[in-house]
C-alpha positions in Angstrom: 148.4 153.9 131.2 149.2 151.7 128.3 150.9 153.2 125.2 150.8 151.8 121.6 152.1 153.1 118.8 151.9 151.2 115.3 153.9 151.8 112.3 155.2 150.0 109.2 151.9 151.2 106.9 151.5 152.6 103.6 150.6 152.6 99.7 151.6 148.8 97.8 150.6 147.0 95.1 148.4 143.6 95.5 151.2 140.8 95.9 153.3 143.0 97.6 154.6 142.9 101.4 154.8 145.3 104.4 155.9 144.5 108.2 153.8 146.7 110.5 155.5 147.0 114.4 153.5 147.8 117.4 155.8 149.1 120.2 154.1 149.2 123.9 155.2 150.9 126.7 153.4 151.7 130.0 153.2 148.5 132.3 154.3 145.4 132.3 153.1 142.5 129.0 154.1 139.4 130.8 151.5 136.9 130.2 149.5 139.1 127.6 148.1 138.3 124.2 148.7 140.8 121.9 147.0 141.6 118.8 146.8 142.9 115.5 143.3 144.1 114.4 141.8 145.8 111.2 138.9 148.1 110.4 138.1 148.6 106.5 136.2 151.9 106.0 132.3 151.2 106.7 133.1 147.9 108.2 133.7 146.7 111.9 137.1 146.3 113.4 138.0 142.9 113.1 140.6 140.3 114.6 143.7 140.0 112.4 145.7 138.3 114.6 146.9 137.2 118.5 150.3 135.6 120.0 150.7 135.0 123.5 153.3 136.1 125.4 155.9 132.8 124.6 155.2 132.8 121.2 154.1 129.2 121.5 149.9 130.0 120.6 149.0 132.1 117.0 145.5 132.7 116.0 145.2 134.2 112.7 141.9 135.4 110.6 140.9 133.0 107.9 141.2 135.7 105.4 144.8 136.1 106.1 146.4 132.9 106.9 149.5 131.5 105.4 149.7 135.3 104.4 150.2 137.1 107.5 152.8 136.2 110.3 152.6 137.6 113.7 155.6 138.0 116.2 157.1 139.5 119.3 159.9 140.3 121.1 159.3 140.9 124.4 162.6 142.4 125.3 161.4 145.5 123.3 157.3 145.5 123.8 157.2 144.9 120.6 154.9 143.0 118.3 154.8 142.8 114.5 152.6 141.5 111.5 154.5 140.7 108.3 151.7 140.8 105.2 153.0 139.2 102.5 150.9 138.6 98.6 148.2 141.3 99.9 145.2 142.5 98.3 143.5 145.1 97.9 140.8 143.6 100.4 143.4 144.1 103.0 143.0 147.9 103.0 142.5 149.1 106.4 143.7 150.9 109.4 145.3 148.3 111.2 145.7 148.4 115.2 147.5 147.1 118.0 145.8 146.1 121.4 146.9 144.4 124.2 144.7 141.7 125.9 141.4 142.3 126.7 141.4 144.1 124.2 140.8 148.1 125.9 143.9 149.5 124.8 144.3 150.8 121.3 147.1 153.0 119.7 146.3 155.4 116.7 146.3 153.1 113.7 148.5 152.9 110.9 146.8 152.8 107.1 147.4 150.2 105.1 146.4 150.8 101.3 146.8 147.9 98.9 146.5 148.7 95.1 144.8 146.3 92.2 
């Protein structure tokens, strides 16, 4: 059974930053994209951003790039999205998931004020 649990949310102004973390326990991530997704109230979740498991491939939303950063360290299970100059279009509960995509932790809000 895989675990995720996200943190790093909360209330910030537009321009301002947060680092969200994503720790993962429960079997082995070697070879595994991992993933940060989004889901704005009455909207469908969406893709925020992938890295594979060196590191070496991204993918990142359009709507976020050169905003958003996403990492790993795989000596922890850990993955992490640094938001810097939000805005208040990236409210949302964002989530973890590990490659394909099944396994989902609980969500951490993120609120972004104008």
């Amino acid at each position: 059974q895989v675990h995720l649990v996200e943190s790093g949310g909360g209330l910030v102004q537009a321009g301002g930053s947060l680092r969200l973390s994503c720790a993962a326990s429960g079997r082995t991530f070697s070879n595994y994209y991992m993933g940060w997704f989004r889901q704005a109230p009455g909207k469908e979740r969406e893709l925020v951003s992938a890295i594979s498991w060196s590191g070496d491939s991204t993918y990142y939303a359009d709507s976020v790039k050169g905003r958003f950063t996403i990492s790993r360290d795989n000596a922890k299970n850990t993955v992490y999205l640094q938001m810097n100059s939000l805005k208040p279009e990236d409210t949302a509960v964002y989530y973890c998931s590990v490659a394909p995509w099944v396994y989902w932790g609980q969500g951490t809000q993120v609120t972004v004020s104008s």
